[in-house]
C-alpha positions in Angstrom: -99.9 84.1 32.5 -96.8 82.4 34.2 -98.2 79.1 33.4 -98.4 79.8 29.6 -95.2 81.0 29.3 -93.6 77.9 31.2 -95.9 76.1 28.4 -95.2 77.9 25.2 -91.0 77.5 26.5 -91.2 73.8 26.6 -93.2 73.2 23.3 -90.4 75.6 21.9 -87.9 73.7 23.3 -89.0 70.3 22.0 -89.5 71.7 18.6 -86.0 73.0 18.7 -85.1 69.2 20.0 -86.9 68.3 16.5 -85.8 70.2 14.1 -82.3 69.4 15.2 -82.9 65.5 15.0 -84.1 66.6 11.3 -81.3 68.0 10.6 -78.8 65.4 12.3 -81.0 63.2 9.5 -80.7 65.3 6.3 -76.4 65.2 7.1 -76.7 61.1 7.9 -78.3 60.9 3.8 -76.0 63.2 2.3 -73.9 61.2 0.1 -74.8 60.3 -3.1 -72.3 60.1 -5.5 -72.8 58.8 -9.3 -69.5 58.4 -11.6 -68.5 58.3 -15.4 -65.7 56.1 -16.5 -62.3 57.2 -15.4 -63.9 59.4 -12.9 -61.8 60.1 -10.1 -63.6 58.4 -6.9 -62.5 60.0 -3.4 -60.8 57.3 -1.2 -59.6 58.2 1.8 -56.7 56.7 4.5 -58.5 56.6 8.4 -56.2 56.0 10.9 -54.6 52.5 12.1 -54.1 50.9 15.3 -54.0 47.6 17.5 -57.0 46.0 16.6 -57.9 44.8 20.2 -57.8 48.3 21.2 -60.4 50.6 19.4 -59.8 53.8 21.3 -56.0 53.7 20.5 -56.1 54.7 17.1 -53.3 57.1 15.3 -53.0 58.4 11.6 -52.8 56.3 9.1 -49.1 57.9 7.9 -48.0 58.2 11.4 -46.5 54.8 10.1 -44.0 55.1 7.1 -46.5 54.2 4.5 -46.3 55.4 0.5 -47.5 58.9 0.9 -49.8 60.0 -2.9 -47.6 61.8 -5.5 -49.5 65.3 -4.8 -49.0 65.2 -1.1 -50.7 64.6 2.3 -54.2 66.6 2.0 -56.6 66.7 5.4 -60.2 66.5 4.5 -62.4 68.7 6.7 -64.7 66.8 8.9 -68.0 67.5 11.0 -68.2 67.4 14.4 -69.1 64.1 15.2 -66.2 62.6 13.1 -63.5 64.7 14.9 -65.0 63.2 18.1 -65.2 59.6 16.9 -61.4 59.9 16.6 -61.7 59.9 12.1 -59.0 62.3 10.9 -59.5 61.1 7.2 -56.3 62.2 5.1 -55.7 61.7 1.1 -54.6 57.9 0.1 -52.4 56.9 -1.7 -54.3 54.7 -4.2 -56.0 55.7 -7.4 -58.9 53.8 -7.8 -60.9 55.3 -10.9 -64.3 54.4 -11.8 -64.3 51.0 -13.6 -60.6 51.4 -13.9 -58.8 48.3 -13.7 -55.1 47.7 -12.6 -53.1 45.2 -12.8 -50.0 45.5 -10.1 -49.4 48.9 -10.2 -46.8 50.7 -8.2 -47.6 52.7 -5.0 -43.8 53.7 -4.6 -40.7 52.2 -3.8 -39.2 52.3 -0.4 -36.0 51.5 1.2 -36.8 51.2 5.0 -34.4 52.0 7.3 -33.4 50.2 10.4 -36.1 52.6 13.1 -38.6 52.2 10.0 -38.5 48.5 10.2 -38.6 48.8 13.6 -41.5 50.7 13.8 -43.6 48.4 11.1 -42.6 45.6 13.1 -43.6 47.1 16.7 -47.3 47.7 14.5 -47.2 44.1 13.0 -46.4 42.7 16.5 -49.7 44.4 18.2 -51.4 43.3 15.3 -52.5 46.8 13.5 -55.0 47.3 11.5 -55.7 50.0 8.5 -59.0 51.5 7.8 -60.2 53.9 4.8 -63.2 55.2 2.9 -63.9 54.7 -0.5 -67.5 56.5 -1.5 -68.1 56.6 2.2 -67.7 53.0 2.4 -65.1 51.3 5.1 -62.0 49.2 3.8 -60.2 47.2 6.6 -57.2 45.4 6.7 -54.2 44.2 8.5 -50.7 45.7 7.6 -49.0 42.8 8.4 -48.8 39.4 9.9 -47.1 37.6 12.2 -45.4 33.7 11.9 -45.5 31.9 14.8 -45.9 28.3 13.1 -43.4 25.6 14.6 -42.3 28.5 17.1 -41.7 27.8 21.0 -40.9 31.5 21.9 -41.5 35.0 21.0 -38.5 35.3 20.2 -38.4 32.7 17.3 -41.5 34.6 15.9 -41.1 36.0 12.3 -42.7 39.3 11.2 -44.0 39.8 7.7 -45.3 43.4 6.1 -47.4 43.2 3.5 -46.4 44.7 0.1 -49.8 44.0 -2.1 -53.2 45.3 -1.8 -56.2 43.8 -4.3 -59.2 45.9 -4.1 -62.5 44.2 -5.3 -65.2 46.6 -6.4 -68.6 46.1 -6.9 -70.8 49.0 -9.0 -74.3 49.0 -10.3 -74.4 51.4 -13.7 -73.0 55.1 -12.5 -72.2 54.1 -8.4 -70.1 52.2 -6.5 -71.9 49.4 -4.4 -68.9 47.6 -2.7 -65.3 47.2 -1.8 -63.1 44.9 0.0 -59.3 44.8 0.6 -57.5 41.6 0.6 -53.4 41.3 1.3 -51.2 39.0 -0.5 -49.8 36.5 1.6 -47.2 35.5 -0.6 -46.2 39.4 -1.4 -44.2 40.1 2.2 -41.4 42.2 3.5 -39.5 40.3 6.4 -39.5 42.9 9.5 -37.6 39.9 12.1 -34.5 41.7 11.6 -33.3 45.1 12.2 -32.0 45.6 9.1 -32.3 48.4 5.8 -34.6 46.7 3.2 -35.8 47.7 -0.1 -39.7 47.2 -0.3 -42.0 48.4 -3.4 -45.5 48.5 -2.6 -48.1 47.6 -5.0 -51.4 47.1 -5.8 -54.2 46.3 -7.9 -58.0 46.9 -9.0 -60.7 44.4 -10.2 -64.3 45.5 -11.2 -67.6 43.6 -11.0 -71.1 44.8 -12.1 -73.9 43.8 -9.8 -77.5 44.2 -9.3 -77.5 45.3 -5.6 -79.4 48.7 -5.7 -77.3 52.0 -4.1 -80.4 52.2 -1.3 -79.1 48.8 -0.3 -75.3 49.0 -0.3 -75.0 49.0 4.1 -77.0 46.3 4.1 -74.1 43.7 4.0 -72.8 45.8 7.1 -75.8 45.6 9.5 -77.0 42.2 7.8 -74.0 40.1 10.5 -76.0 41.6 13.6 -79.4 40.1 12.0 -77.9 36.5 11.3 -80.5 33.6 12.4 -78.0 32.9 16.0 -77.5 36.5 17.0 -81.0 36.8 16.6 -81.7 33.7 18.3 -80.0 34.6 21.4 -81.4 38.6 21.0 -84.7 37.0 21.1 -83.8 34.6 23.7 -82.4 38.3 25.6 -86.1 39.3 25.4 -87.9 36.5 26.2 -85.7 36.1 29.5 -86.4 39.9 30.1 -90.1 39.7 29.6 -90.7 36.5 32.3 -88.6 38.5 34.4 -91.0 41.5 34.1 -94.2 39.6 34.2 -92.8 37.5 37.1 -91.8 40.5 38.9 -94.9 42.5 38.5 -97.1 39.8 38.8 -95.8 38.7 42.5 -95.3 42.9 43.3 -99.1 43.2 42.1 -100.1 40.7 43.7 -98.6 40.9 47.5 -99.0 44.8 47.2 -102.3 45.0 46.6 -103.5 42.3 49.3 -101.2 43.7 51.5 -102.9 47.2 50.8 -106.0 46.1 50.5 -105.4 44.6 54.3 -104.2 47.4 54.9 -106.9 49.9 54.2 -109.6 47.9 55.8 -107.2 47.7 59.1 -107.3 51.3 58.9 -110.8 51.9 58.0 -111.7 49.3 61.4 -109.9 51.5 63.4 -110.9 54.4 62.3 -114.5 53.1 63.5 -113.9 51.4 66.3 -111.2 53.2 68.3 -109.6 56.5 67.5 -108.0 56.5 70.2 -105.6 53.1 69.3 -102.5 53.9 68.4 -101.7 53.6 64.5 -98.3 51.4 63.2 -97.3 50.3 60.3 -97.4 53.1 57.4 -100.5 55.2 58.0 -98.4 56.0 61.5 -95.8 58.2 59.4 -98.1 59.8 57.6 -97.4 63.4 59.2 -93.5 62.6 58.1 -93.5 60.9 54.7 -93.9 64.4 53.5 -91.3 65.9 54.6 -88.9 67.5 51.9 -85.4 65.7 52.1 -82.2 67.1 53.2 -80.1 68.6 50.5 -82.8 69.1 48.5 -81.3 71.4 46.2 -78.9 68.8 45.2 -82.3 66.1 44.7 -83.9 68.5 42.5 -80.7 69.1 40.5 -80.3 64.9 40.2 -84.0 65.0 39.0 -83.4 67.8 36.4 -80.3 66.0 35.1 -81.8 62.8 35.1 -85.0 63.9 33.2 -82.7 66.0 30.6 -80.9 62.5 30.1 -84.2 60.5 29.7 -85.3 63.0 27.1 -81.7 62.5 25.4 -82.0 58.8 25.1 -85.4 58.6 23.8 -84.8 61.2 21.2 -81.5 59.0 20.1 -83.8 56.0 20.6 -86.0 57.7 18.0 -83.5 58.8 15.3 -82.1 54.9 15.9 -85.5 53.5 14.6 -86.0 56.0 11.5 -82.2 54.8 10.6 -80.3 57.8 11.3 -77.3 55.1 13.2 -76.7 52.9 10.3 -73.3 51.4 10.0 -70.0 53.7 9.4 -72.0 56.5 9.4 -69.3 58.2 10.9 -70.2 60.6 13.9 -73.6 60.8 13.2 -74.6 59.4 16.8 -71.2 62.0 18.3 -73.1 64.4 16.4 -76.7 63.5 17.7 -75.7 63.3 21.4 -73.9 67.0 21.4 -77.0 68.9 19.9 -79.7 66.8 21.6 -77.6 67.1 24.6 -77.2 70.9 24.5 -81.0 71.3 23.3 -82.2 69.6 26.1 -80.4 71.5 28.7 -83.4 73.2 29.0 -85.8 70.5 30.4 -83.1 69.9 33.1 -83.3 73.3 33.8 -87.3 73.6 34.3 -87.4 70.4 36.2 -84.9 71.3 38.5 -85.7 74.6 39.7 -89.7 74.2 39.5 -89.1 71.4 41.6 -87.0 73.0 43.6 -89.8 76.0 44.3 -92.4 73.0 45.2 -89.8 72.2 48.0 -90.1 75.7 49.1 -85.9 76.2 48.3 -85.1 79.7 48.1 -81.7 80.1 46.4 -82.6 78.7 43.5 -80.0 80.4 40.7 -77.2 78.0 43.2 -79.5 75.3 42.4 -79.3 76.0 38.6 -75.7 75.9 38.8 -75.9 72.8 40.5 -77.8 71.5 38.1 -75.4 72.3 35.3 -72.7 71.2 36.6 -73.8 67.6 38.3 -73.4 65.7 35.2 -71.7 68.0 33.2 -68.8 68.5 35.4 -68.1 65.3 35.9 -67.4 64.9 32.6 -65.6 67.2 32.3 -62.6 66.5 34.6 -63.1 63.0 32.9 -62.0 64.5 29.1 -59.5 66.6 30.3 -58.0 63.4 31.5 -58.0 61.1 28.9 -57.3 63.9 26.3 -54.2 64.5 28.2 -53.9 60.5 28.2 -54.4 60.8 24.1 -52.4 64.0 23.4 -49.2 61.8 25.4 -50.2 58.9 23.0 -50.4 61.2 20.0 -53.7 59.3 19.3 -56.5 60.6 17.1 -58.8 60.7 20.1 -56.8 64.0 21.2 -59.7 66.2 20.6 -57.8 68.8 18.0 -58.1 73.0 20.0 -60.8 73.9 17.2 -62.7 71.3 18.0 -62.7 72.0 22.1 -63.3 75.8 21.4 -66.3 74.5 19.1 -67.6 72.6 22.5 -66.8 75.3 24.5 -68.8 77.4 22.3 -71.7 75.0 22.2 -72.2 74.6 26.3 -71.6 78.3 26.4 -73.9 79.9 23.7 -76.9 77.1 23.5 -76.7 75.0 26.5 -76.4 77.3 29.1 -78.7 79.9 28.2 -81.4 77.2 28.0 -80.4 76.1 31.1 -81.4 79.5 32.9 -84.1 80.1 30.5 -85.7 76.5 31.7 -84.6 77.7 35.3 -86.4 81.0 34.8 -89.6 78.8 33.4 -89.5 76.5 36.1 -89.4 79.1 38.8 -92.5 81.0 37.5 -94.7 77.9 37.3 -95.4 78.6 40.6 -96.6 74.7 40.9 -96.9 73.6 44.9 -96.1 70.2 45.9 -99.2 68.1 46.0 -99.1 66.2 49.3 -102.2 64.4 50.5 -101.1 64.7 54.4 -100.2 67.7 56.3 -96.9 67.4 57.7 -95.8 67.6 61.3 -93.8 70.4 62.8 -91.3 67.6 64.7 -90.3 64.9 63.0 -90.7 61.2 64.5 -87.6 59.1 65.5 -87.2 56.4 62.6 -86.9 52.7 64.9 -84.2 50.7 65.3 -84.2 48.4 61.7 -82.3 45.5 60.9 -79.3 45.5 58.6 -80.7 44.4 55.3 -82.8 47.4 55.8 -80.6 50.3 55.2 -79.3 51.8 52.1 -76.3 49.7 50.8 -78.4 46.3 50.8 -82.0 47.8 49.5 -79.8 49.3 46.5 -77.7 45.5 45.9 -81.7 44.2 45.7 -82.9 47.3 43.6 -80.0 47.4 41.2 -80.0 43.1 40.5 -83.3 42.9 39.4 -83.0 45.3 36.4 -80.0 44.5 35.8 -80.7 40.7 35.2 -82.9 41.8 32.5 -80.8 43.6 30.5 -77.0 41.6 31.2 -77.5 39.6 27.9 -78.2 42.6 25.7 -75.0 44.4 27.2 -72.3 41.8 26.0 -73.8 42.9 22.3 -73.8 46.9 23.4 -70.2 46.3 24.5 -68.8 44.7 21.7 -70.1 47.5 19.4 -68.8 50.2 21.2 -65.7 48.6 22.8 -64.9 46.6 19.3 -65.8 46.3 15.8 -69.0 44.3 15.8 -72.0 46.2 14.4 -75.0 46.5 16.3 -78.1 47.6 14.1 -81.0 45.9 15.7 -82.0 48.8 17.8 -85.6 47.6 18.2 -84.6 45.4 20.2 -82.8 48.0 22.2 -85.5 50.1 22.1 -88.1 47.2 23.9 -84.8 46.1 26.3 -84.5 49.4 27.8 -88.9 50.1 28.0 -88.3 46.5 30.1 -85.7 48.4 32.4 -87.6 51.1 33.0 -90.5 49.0 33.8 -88.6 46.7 36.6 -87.1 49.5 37.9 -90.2 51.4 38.9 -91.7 48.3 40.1 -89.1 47.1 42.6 -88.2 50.9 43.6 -92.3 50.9 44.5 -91.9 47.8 46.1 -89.1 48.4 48.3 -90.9 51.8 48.9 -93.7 50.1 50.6 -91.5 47.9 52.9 -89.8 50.9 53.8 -92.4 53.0 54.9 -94.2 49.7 56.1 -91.1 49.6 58.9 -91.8 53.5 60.4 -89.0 54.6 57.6 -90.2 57.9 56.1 -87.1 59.1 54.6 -87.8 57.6 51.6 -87.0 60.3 49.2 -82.8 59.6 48.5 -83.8 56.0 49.2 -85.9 55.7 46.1 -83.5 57.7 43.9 -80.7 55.2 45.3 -82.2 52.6 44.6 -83.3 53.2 41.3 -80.2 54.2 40.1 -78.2 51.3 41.5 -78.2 49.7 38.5 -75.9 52.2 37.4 -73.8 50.3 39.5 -74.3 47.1 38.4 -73.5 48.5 35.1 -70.0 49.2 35.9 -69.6 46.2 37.7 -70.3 44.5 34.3 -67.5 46.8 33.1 -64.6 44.7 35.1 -66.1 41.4 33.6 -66.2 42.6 29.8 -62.3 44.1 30.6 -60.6 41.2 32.2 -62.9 37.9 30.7 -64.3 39.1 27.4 -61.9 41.3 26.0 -58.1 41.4 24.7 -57.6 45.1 26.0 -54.7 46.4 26.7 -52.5 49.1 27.8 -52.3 52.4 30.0 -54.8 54.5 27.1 -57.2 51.8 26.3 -57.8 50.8 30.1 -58.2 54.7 31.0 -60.7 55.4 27.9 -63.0 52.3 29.1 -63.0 52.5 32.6 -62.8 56.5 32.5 -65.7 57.2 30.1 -68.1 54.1 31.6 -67.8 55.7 34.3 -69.4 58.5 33.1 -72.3 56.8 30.9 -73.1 54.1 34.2 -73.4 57.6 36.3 -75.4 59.3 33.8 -77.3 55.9 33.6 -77.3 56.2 38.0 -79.2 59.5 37.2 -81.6 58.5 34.7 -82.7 55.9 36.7 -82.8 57.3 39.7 -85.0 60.0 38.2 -87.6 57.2 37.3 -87.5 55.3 40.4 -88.0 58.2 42.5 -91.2 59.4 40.1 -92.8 56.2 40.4 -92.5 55.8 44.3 -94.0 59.4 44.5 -96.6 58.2 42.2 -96.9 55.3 44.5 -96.8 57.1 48.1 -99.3 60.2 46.6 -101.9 57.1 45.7 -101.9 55.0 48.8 -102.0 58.5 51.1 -104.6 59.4 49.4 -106.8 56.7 49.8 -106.8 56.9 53.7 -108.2 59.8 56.3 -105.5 61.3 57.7 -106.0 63.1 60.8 
């Protein structure tokens, strides 16, 4: 009865999983606007910020732009948008359908001296401005700086621009298109601090085209796809897959000679003299069963680590249906907060029924563990950098709605399926299936070298899988921690089946040796060690920072290295979660194939 209960909870749960990635997909297609002539068409001012800096973003009139004639009007945004740091406000632009202009005026300013200031303080970090017209992104730079025939900074000229020309492209009743571009001969001299009179302008030119609606983010996801960045993706792969078949070819290969040496040693002595004593990893057999220490922490690293497996491939799969497509704003915030919180579940189930198999008794404390392990974390992180943003007055200060609305979330939908995946778990009543009885006394572990013990196994364990994936990181990077667009998530999709692949095989591998060396507390040693790469991960992080990247500042440094941290631990987890499934796999299979007294 018990077992078709835990059953009919986890096909519940993954329809639940399904319905919401349906649903994140029916928001991601909801645009569709068609327009008369004169028809008002929304356009919307983003936020602007240094351009080298994506997190440190503020609103686009927390600079003394034009503001429109009827006032600053907030437009109410989803979830996802709020947490991508959008706060998308009325512009001050009218940009009709198929209405032309011809240097019309915005509004005429006289800027004081802390105004100029401020513009030139923007100019100087090189700012940049982003809107929405029709749900399509405008970018461009406020200003520009004149360093030409300068030796010092402080010969350096600093220009505002005054002109905007916005290029549109429709096809019959919809917009297609739009690009800003600033004219360099319409400028407002910042160098000085000094009042000056500035009257901003722009203008509006309209082109008919053939592109179809369907087609219009094409020209955003078609840089990712040019012939070199696929060259080099390609190249990525290729270097991945030799790696893999290299690796698991020599693995195969040594293991199952060595294992095939093995079992006929065993089966000759089983034969000849019973009375010999056993070495080697048939000699720990009484011990390699034996549940680990902590173990209500392991099972709670194994539920969080399946419940973030299960998140990726779900985002995986609403990746390949084209759910992610460029400036499709907060649709993968969105995606990873309800997938997240419907998942809880799974982490829930794993970690208690695994927790029963390892006889644990106090298994509510473990649930709690289990909810808290990744989710705590963080937790403390956000708090941080929120207080961080809130100081900065950034847009990535998560607005008190919005943290309620979270609140709300982990309260109402993720922990209840959290116990109710607990509850399931605990009444599968499943027994650990060990081939080997285990000893009452545990045998002393001998002496082993240095390159043996935990710290170098996981530098050998993390390298491997990590090597395989380095190349397809800079790409991941730059999209997250820039503004280049990465579509190509196929790609992604057979890059990360690759690390999953190597990282079973070499946590197996390193399994073997251990248990080949009298070691039978291989339990935390295979989660280690397939997690390391987590680490290796981060590591990554202090190249990308200090040799790839123009970062800067107290915010930006504390949003990279603060929130990697927490995707490389969730990452430790996931992995972890794999590597220590596989060894079991591994350990059940050979045990199994020997007589064990």
């Amino acid at each position: 009865m018990s077992e078709t209960m835990t059953n009919s909870f986890i096909q519940l749960l993954l329809l639940g999983v399904l319905i919401g990635c349906c649903l994140i997909h029916v928001r991601s297609d909801a645009s569709d606007h068609r327009f008369k002539v004169g028809d008002s068409v929304p356009l919307y001012a983003n936020k602007v910020g240094p351009f080298h800096n994506p997190s440190e973003t503020y609103r686009y009139f927390d600079l003394p732009f034009c503001p429109p004639v009827t006032g600053i009007k907030e437009k109410k945004e989803a979830l996802g948008e709020v947490l991508n740091g959008d706060r998308l406000v009325s512009a001050p632009y009218k940009l009709h359908f198929r209405d032309e202009k011809d240097s019309a005026v915005v509004c005429t300013k006289k800027l004081n001296k802390e105004k100029v200031a401020q513009f030139r303080k923007a100019v100087e970090k090189d700012y940049y401005f982003q809107m929405y017209y029709d749900d399509l992104p405008i970018w461009g730079f406020i200003g520009k700086v004149d360093k030409e025939g300068k030796t010092y900074p402080s010969e350096y000229k600093y220009f505002l621009y005054k002109h905007i020309q916005f290029d549109i492209l429709y096809n019959n009743d919809r917009v297609i298109e739009i690009s800003a571009r600033m004219d360099p001969h319409s400028l407002v001299d910042l160098t000085e601090d000094k009042d000056v009179d500035a009257e901003f302008t722009y203008s509006v030119k309209w082109k008919e085209t053939n592109t179809p609606f369907q087609k219009r983010m094409e020209k955003y996801s078609f840089s990712s796809s040019l012939p070199h960045h696929l060259e080099i993706h390609w190249f990525s792969i290729i270097n991945s897959c030799v790696t893999v078949l290299l690796l698991t070819g020599f693995l195969a290969t040594i293991l199952m000679r060595v294992l095939k040496n093995d079992f006929m040693k065993y089966a000759q002595d089983e034969e000849t003299a019973d009375d010999q004593e056993e070495t080697g990893w048939k000699y720990i057999h009484g011990d390699v069963f034996r549940f680990p220490k902590h173990k209500s922490l392991f099972a709670a690293a194994l539920g969080s680590g399946t419940q973030l497996f299960t998140l990726t491939v779900f985002i995986f799969m609403l990746a390949l249906v084209g759910v992610f497509y460029p400036y499709n704003r907060g649709a993968l915030f969105t995606a990873l907060v309800v997938i997240y919180a419907l998942t809880s579940g799974i982490a829930g189930y794993t970690a208690s029924s695994f927790y029963c198999q390892l006889e644990g008794s106090n298994w509510v404390r473990n649930l709690l563990l289990t909810g808290c392990l990744f989710c705590g974390p963080l937790f403390l992180t956000f708090c941080f950098l929120n207080t961080v943003a809130i100081a900065y007055s950034a847009t990535a200060a998560l607005p008190f709605g919005t943290i309620v609305v979270i609140v709300l979330i982990w309260t109402l939908v993720t922990s209840p399926l959290l116990v109710l995946g607990g509850i399931a778990g605990k009444n599968s009543k499943a027994e650990f299936l060990a081939p080997c009885r285990t000893t009452k006394y545990p045998r002393e572990i001998p002496p082993l070298p240095w390159y043996r013990s935990a710290i170098p196994q996981m530098a050998m364990a993390g390298f491997l899988p990590f090597s395989a994936i380095y190349i397809e990181l800079y790409y991941i990077f730059a999209s997250v921690w820039g503004h280049r667009i990465y579509t190509i998530y196929s790609i992604l999709f057979i890059v990360f089946i690759i690390l999953l692949i190597v990282t079973a095989f070499i946590t197996v591998a390193l399994t073997y040796f251990q248990l080949a060396a009298e070691d039978h507390e291989w339990w935390w040693r295979s989660f280690l060690c397939g997690g390391s790469t987590g680490v290796f991960i981060y590591a990554y992080c202090l190249y990308y920072y200090y040799a790839r990247s123009d970062m800067s500042g107290f915010m930006q440094t504390s949003f990279f290295f603060g929130y990697m941290a927490c995707i490389c631990y969730g990452f430790f987890l996931m992995l972890g979660t794999v590597g220590f499934h596989a060894s079991l796999f591994f350990v059940r299979h050979i045990y199994r194939s020997i007589k064990c007294e």
